[in-house]
ChimeraX commands (.cxc) that place a marker at each C-alpha (Angstrom):
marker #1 position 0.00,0.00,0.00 radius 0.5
marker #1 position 1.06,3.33,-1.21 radius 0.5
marker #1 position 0.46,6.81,-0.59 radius 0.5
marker #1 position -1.13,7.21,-3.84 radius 0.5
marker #1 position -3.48,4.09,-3.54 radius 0.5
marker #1 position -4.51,5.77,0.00 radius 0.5
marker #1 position -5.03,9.24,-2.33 radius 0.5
marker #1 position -7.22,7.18,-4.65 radius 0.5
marker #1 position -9.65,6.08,-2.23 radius 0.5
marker #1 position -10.47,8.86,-0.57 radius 0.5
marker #1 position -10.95,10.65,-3.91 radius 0.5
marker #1 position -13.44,7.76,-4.46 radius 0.5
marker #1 position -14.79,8.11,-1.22 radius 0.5
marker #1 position -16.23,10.93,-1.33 radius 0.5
marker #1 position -17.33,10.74,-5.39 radius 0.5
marker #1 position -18.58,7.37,-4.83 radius 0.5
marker #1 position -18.28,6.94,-8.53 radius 0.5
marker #1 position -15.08,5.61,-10.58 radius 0.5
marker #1 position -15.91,8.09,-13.85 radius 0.5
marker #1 position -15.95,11.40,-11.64 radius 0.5
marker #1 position -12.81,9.81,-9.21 radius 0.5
marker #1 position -10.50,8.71,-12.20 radius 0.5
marker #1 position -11.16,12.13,-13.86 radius 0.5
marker #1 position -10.23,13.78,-10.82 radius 0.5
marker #1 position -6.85,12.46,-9.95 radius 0.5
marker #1 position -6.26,12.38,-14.18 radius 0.5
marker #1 position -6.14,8.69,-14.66 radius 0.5
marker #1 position -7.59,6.33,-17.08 radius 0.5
marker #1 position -10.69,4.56,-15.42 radius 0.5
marker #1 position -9.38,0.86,-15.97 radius 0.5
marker #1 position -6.22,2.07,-14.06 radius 0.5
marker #1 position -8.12,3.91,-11.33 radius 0.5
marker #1 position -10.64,0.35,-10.83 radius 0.5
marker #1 position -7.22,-1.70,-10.69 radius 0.5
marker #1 position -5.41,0.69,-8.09 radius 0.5
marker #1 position -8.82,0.04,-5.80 radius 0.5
marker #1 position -8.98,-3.64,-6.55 radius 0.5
marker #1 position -4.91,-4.13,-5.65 radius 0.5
marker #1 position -5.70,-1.75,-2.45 radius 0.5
marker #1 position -8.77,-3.58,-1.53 radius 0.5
marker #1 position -6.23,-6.91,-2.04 radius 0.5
marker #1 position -3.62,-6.14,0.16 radius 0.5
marker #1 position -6.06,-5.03,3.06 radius 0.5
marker #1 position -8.29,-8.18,2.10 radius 0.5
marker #1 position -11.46,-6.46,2.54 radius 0.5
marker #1 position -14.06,-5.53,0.43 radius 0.5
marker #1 position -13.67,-1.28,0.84 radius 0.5
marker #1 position -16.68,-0.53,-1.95 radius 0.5
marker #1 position -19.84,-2.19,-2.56 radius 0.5
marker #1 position -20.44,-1.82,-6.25 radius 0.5
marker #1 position -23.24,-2.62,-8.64 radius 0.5
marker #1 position -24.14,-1.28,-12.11 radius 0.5
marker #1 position -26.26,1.47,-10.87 radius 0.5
marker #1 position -23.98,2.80,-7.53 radius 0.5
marker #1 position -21.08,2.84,-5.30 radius 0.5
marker #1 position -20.95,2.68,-1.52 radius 0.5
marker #1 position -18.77,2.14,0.64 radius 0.5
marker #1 position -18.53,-0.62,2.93 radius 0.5
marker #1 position -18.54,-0.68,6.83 radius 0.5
marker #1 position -14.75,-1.77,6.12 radius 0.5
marker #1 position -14.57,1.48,3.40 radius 0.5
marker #1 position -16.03,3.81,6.42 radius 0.5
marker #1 position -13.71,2.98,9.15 radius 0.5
marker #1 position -10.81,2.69,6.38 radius 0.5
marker #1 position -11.70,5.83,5.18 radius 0.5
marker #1 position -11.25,7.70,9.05 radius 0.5
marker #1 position -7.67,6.07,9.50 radius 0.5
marker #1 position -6.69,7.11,5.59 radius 0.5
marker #1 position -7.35,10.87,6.54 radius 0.5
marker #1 position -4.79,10.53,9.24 radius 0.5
marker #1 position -2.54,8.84,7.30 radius 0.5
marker #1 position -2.38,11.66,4.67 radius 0.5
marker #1 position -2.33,14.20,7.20 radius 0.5
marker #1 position 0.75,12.44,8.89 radius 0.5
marker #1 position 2.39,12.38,5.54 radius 0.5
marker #1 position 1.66,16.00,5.03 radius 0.5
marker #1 position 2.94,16.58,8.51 radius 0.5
marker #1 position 6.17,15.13,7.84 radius 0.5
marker #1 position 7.02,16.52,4.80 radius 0.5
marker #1 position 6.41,20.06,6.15 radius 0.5
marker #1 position 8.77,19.07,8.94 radius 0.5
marker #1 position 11.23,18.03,6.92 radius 0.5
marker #1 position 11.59,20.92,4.52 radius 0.5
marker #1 position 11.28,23.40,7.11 radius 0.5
marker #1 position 14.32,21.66,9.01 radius 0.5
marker #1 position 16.55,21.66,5.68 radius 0.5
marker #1 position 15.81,25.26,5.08 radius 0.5
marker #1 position 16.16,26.80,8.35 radius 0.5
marker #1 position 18.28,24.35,10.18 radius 0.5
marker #1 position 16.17,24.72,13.59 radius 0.5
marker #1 position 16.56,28.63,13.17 radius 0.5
marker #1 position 13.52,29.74,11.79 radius 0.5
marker #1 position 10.46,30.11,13.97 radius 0.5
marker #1 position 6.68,29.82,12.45 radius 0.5
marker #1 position 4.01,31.35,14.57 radius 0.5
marker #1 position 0.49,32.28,14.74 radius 0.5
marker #1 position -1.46,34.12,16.95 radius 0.5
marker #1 position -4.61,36.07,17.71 radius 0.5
marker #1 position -4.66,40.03,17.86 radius 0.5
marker #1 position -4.40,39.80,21.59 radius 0.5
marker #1 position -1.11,38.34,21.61 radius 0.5
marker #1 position 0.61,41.63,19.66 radius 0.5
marker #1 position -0.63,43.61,23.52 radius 0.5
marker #1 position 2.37,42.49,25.37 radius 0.5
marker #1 position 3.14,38.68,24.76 radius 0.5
marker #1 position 4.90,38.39,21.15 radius 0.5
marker #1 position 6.67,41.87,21.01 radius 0.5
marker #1 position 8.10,41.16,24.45 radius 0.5
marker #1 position 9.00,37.69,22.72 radius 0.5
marker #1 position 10.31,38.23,20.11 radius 0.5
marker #1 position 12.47,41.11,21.73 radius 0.5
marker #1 position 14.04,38.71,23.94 radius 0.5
marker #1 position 14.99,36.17,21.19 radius 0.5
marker #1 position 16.45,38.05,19.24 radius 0.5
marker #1 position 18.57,39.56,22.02 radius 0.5
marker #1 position 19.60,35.87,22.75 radius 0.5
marker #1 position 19.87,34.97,19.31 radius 0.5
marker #1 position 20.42,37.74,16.42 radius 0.5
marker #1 position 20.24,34.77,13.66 radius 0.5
marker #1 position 16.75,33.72,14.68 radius 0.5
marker #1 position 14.09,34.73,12.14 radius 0.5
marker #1 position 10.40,34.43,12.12 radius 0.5
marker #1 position 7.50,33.83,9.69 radius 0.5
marker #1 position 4.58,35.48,11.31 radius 0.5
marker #1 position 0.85,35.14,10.26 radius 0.5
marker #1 position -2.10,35.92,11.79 radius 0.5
marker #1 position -5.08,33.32,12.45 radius 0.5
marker #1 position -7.95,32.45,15.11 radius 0.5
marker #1 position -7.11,30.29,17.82 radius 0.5
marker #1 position -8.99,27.04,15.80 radius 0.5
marker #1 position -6.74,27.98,12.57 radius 0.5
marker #1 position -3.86,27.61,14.53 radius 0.5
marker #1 position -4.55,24.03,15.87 radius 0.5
marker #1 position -5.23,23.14,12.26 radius 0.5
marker #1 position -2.10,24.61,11.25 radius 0.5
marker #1 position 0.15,22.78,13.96 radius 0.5
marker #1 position -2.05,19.44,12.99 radius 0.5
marker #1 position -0.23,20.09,9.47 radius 0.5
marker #1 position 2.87,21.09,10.38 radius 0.5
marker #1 position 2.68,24.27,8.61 radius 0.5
marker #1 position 3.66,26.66,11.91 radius 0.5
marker #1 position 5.59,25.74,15.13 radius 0.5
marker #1 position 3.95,27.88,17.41 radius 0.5
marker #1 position 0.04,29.41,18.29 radius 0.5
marker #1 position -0.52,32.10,20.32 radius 0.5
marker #1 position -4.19,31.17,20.83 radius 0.5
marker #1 position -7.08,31.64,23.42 radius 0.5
marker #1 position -7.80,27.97,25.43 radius 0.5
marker #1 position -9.86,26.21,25.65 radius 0.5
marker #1 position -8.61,24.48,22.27 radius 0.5
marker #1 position -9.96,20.89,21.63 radius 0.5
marker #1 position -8.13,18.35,22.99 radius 0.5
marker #1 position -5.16,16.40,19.91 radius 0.5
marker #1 position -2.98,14.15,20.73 radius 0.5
marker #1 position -0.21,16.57,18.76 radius 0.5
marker #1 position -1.37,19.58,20.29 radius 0.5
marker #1 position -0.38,21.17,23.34 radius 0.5
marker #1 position -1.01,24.36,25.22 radius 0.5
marker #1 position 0.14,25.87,28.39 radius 0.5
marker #1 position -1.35,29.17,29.60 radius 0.5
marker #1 position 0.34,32.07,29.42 radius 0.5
marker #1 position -1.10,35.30,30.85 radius 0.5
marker #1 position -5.00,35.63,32.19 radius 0.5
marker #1 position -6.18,39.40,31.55 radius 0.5
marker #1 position -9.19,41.07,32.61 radius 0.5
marker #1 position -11.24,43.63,30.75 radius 0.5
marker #1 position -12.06,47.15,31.02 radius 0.5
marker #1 position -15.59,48.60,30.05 radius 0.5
marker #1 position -15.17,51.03,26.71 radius 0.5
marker #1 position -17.92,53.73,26.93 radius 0.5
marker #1 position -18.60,56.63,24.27 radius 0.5
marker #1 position -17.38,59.88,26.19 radius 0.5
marker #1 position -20.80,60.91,26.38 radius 0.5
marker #1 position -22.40,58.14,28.46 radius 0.5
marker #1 position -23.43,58.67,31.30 radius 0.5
marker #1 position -21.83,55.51,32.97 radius 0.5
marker #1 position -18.70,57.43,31.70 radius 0.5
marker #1 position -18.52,60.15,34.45 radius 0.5
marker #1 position -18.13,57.39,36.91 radius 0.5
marker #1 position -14.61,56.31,38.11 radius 0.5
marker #1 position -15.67,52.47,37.81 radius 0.5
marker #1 position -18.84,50.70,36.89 radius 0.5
marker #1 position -20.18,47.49,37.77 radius 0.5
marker #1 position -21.35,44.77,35.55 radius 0.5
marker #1 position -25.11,45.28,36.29 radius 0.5
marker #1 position -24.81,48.43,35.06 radius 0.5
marker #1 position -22.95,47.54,32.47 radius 0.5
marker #1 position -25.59,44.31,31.48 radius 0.5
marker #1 position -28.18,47.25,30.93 radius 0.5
marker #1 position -26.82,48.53,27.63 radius 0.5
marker #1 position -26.28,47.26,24.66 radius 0.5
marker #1 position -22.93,46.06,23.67 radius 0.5
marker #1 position -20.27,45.63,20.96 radius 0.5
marker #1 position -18.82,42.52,21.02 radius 0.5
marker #1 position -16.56,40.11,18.50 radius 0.5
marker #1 position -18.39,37.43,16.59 radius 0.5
marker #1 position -19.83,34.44,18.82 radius 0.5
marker #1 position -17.68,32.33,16.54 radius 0.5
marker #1 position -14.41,33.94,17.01 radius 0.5
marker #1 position -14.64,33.35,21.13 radius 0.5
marker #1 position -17.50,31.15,22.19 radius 0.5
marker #1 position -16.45,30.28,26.15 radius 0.5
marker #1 position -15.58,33.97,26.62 radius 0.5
marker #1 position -18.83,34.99,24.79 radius 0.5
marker #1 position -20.77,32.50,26.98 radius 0.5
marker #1 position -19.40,33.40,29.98 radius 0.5
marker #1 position -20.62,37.12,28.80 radius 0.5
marker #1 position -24.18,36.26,28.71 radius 0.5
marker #1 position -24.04,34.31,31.93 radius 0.5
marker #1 position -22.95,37.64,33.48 radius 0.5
marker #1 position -25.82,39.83,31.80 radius 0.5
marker #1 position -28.19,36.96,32.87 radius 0.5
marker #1 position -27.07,37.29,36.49 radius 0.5
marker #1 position -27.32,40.28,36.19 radius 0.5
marker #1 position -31.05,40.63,35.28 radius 0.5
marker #1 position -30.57,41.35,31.79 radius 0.5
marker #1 position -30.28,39.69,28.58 radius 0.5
marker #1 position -27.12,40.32,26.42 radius 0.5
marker #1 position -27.94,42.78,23.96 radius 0.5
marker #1 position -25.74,43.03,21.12 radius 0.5
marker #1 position -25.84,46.15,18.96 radius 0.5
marker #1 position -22.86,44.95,16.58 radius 0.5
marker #1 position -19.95,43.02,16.10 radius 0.5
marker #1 position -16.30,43.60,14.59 radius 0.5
marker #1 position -13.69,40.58,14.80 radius 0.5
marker #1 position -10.77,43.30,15.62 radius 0.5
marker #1 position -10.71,44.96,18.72 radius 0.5
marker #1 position -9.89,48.17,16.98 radius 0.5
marker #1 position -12.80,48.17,14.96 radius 0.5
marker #1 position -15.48,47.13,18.40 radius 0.5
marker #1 position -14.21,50.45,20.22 radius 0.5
marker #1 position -14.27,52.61,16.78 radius 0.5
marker #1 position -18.24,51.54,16.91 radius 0.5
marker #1 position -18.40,52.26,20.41 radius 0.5
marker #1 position -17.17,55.90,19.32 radius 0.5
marker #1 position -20.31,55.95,17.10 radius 0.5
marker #1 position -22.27,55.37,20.04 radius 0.5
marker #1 position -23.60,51.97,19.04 radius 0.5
marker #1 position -23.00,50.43,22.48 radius 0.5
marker #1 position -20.32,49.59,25.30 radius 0.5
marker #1 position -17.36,47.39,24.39 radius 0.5
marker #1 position -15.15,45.16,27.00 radius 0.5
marker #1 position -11.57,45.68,25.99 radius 0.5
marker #1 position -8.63,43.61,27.67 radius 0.5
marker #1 position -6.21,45.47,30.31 radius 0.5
marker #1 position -2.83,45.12,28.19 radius 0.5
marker #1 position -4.92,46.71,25.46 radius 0.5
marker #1 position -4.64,50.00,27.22 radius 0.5
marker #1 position -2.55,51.49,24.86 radius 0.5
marker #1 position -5.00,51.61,22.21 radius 0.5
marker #1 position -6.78,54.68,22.20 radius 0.5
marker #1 position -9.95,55.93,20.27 radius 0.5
marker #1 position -10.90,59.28,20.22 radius 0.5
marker #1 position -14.65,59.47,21.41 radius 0.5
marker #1 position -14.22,56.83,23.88 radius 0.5
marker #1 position -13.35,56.27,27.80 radius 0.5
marker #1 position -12.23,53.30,29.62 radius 0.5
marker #1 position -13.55,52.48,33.34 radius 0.5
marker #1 position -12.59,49.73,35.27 radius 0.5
marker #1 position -14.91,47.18,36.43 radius 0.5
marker #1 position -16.19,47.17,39.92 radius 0.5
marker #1 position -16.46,44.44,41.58 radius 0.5
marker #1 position -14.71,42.24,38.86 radius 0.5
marker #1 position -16.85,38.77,37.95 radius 0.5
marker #1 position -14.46,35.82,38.46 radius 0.5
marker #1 position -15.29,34.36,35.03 radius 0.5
marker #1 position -14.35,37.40,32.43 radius 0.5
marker #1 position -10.94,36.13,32.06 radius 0.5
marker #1 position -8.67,36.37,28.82 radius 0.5
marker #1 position -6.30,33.56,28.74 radius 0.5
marker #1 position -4.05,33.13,25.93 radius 0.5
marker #1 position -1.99,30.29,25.69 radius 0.5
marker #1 position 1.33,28.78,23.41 radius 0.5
marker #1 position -0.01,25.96,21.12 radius 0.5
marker #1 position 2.80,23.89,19.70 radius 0.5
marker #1 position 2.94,20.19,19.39 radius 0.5
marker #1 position 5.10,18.85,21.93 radius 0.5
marker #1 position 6.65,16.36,19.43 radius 0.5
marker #1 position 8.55,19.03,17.34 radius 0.5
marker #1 position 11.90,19.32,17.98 radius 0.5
marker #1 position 13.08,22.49,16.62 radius 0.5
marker #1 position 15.10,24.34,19.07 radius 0.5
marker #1 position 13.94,27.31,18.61 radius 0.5
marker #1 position 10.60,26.22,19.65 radius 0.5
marker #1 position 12.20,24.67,22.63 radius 0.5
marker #1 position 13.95,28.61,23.06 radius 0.5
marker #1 position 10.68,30.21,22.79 radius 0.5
marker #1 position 8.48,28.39,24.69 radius 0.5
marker #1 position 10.74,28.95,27.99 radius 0.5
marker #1 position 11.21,32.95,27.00 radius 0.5
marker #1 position 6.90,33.16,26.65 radius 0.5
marker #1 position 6.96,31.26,30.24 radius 0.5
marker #1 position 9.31,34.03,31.52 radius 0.5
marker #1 position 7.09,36.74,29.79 radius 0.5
marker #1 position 4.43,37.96,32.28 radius 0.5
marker #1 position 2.10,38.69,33.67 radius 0.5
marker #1 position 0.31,35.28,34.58 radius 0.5
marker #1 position -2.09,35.76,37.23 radius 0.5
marker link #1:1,2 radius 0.2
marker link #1:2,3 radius 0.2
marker link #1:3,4 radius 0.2
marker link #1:4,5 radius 0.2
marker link #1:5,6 radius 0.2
marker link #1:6,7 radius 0.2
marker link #1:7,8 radius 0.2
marker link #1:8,9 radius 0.2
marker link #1:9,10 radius 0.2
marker link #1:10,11 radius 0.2
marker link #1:11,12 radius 0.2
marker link #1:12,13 radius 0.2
marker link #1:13,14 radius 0.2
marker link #1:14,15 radius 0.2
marker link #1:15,16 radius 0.2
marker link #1:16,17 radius 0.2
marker link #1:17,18 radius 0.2
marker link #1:18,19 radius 0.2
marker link #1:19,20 radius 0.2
marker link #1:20,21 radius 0.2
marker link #1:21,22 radius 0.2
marker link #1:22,23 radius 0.2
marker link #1:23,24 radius 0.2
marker link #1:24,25 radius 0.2
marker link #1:25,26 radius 0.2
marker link #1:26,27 radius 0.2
marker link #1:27,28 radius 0.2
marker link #1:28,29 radius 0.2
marker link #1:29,30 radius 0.2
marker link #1:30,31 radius 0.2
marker link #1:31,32 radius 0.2
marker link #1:32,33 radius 0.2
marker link #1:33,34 radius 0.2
marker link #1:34,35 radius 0.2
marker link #1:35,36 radius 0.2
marker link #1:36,37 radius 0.2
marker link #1:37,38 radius 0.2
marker link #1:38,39 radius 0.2
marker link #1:39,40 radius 0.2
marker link #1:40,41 radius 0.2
marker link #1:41,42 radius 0.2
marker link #1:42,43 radius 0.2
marker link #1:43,44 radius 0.2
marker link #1:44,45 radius 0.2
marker link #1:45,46 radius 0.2
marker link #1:46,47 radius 0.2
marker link #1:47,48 radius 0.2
marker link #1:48,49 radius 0.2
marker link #1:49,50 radius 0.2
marker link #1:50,51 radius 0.2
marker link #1:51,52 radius 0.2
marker link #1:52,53 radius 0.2
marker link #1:53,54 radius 0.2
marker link #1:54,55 radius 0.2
marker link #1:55,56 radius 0.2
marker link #1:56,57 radius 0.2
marker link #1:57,58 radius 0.2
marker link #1:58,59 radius 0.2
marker link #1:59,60 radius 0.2
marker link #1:60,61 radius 0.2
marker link #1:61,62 radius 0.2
marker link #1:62,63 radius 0.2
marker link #1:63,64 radius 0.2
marker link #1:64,65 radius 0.2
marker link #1:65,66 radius 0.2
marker link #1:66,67 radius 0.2
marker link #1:67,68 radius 0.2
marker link #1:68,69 radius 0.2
marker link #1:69,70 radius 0.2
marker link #1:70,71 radius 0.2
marker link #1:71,72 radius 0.2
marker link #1:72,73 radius 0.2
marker link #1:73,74 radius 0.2
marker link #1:74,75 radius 0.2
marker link #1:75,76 radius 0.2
marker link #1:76,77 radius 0.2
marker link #1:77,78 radius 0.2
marker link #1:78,79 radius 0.2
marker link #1:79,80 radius 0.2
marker link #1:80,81 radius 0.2
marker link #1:81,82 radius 0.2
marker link #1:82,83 radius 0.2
marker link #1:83,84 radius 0.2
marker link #1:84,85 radius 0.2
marker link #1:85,86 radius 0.2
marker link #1:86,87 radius 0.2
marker link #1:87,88 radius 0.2
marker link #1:88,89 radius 0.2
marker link #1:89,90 radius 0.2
marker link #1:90,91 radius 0.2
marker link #1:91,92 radius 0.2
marker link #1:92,93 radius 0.2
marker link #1:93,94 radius 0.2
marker link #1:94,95 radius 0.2
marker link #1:95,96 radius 0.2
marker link #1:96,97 radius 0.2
marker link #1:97,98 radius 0.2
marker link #1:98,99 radius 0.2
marker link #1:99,100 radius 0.2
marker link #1:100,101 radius 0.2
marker link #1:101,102 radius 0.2
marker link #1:102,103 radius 0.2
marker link #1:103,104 radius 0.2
marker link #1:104,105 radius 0.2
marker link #1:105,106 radius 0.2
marker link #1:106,107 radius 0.2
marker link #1:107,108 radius 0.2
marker link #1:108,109 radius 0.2
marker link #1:109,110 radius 0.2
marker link #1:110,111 radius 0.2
marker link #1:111,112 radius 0.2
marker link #1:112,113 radius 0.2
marker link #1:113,114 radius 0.2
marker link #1:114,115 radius 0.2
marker link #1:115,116 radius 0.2
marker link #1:116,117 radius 0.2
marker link #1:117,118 radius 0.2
marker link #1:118,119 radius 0.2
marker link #1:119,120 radius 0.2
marker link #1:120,121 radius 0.2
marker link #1:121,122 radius 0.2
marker link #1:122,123 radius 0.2
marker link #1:123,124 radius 0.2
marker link #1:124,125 radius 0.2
marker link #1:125,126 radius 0.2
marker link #1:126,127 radius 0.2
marker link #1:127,128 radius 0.2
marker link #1:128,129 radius 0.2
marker link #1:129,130 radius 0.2
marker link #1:130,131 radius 0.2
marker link #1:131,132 radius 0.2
marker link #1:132,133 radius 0.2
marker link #1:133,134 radius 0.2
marker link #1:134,135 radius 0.2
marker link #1:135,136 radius 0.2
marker link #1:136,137 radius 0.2
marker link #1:137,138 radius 0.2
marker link #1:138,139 radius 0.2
marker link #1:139,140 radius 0.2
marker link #1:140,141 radius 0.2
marker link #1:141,142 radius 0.2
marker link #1:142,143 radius 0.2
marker link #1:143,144 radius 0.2
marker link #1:144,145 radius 0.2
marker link #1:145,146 radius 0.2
marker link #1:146,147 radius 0.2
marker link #1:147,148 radius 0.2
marker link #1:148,149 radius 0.2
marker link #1:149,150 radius 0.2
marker link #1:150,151 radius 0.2
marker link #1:151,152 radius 0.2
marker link #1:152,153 radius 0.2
marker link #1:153,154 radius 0.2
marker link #1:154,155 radius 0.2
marker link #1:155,156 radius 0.2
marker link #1:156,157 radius 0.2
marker link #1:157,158 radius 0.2
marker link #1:158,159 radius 0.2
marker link #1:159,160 radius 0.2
marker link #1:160,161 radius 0.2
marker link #1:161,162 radius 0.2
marker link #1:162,163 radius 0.2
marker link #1:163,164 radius 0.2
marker link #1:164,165 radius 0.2
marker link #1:165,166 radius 0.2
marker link #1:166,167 radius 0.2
marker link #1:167,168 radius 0.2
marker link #1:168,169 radius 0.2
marker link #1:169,170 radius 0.2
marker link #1:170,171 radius 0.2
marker link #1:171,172 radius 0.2
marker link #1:172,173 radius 0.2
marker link #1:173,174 radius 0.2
marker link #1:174,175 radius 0.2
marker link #1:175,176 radius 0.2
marker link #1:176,177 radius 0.2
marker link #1:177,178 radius 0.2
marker link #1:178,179 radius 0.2
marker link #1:179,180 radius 0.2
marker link #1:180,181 radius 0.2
marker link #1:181,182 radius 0.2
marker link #1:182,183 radius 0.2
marker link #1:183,184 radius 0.2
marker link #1:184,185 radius 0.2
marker link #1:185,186 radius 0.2
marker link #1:186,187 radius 0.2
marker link #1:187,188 radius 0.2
marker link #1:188,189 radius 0.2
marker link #1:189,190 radius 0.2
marker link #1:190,191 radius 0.2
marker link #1:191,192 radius 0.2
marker link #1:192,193 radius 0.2
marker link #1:193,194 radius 0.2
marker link #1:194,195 radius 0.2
marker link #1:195,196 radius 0.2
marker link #1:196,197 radius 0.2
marker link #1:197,198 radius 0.2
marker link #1:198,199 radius 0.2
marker link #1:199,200 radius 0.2
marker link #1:200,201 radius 0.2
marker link #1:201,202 radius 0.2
marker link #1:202,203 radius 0.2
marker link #1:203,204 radius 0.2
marker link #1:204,205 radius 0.2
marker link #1:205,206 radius 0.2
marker link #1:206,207 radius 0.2
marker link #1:207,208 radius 0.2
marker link #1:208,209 radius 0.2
marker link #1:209,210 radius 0.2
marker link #1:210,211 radius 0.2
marker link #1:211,212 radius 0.2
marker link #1:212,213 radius 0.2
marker link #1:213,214 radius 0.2
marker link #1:214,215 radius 0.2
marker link #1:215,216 radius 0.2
marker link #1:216,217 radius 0.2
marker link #1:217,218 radius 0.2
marker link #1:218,219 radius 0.2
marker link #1:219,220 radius 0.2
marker link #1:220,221 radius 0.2
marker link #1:221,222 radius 0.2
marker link #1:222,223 radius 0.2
marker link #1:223,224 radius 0.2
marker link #1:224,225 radius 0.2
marker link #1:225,226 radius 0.2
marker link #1:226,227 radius 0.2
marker link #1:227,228 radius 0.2
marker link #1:228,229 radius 0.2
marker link #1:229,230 radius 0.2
marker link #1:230,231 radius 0.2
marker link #1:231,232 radius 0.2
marker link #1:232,233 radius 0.2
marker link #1:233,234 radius 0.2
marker link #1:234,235 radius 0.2
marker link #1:235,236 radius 0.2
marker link #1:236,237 radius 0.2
marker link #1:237,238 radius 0.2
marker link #1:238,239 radius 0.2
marker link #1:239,240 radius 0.2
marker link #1:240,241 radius 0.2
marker link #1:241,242 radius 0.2
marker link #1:242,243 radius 0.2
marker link #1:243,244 radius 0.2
marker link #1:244,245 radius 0.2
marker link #1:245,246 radius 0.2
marker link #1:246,247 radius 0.2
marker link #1:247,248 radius 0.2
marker link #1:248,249 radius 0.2
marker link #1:249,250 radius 0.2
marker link #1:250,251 radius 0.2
marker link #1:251,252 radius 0.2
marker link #1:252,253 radius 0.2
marker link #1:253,254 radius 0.2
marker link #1:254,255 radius 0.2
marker link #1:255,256 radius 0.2
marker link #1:256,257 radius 0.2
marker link #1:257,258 radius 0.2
marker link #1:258,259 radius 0.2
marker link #1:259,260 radius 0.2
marker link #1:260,261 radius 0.2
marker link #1:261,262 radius 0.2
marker link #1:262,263 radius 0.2
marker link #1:263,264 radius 0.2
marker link #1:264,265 radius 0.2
marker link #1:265,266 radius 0.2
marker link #1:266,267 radius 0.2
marker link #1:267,268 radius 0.2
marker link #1:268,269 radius 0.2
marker link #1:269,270 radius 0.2
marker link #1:270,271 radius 0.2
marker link #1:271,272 radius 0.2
marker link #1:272,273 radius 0.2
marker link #1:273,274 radius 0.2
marker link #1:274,275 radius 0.2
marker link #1:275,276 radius 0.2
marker link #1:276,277 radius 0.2
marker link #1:277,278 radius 0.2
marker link #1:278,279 radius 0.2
marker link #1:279,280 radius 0.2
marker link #1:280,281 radius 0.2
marker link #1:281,282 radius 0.2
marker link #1:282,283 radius 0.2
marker link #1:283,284 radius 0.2
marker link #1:284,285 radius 0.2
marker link #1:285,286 radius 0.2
marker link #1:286,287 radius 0.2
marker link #1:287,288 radius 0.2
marker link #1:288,289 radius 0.2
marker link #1:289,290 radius 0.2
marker link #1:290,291 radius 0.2
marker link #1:291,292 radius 0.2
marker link #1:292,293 radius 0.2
marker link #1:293,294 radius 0.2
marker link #1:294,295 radius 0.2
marker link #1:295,296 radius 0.2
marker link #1:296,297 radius 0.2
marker link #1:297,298 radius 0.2
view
């Protein structure tokens, strides 16, 4: 069994017909039927039920099909690891991460690697915490600088790295805004500006919990994936926004920041390093224990 045969089926898996499969990975059809046949012979099982009219696949075909996925993905995987390792030579550092991350985390990072190491270089990208995990799955980035909880993988690790709380944005012209801190009841009132459900969906839960506590139902006036563009509609007056602590240096005319008074337990930002733990490029190892050192944590 090759790589290719393993290729075939799946192509055929998911046409469930040998005209439409053969045309897709440009082979003859007589070719493409023998490639199944000699796969279906070396596994000795029967991987497609065919008659003149249809093609299924087989309980043997379904669970086959599950374990060829992986396979191909732990090809993929490897290859990826390979070339990056004969271009960089454990020297080059992939990463991901989420907006949050550029607050205080990876600047601070990156600073102190390239202290340590002048040589080091990075390939940067941005991507959602779920893109990441997909990435690392494929060995296309050795890093993620993603907010947990992340599904559990057996190649996929993360350890927290900071916990932030968040700030209440108001337009200068609310009244909650001559206040020197607010409290979420008051804040569970109004409508808000948040990020897509999507994009967060524990933090965004735990977000209604506190409105419901609070007597209110969440009320969202609009949403904006960048935290940029949730305070520039909080200018406009749309709603309030919650905006983390280490973001404090972002600053949009129009708006005021209060802190929140008393602070619920659960509106907590972690963000967390997602690598998987069975990559051994040093520089990984380097900046995994230089994000550790990089505060704060609590």
């Amino acid at each position: 069994m090759d790589f290719n045969q393993i290729r075939y089926f799946l192509v055929l898996a998911d046409a469930l017909h040998f005209g439409r499969a053969s045309k897709a990975v440009g082979m003859a059809q007589p070719h493409f039927s023998r490639a199944i046949a000699r796969l279906e012979e070396e596994l000795d099982v029967r991987l497609f039920a065919r008659t003149s009219r249809r093609v299924e696949l087989t309980a043997a075909g379904a669970a086959f099909r599950e374990e060829a996925r992986a396979i191909l993905a732990a090809e993929e995987r490897a290859r990826q690891f390979a070339r990056h390792a004969a271009r960089n030579a454990g020297n080059r550092l992939r990463i991901a991460f989420v907006s949050a991350a550029l607050y205080h985390v990876l600047p601070a990072a990156i600073r102190s690697l390239r202290e340590a190491d002048p040589a080091i270089g990075f390939d940067l990208r941005e991507a959602t915490t779920n893109e990441q995990a997909e990435l690392i799955a494929a060995g296309r980035i050795d890093l993620g600088l993603g907010h947990p909880p992340v599904e559990e993988q057996p190649r996929l690790s993360a350890e927290t790295l900071s916990r932030d709380r968040f700030d209440a944005v108001l337009p200068a012209d609310h009244p909650l805004a001559r206040q020197p801190d607010v409290d979420f009841a008051g804040l569970a009132r109004e409508p808000m500006v948040l990020f897509p459900e999507e994009q967060g969906p524990a933090l965004y839960a735990a977000i209604r919990d506190q409105c419901r506590l609070a007597g209110h139902p969440l009320q969202v006036a609009a949403t904006a994936s960048r935290l940029h563009s949730q305070l520039s509609l909080v200018s406009a007056g749309l709603g309030i926004g919650l905006a983390p602590v280490q973001s404090r240096s972002i600053d949009i005319s129009g708006t005021v920041r209060r802190r929140i008074e008393p602070y619920p337990a659960s509106l907590t930002l972690s963000l967390a390093a997602l690598y998987d733990p069975r990559n051994r490029s040093p520089a990984l190892h380097q900046a995994l224990e230089v994000l550790k050192a990089t505060g704060p944590s609590g």
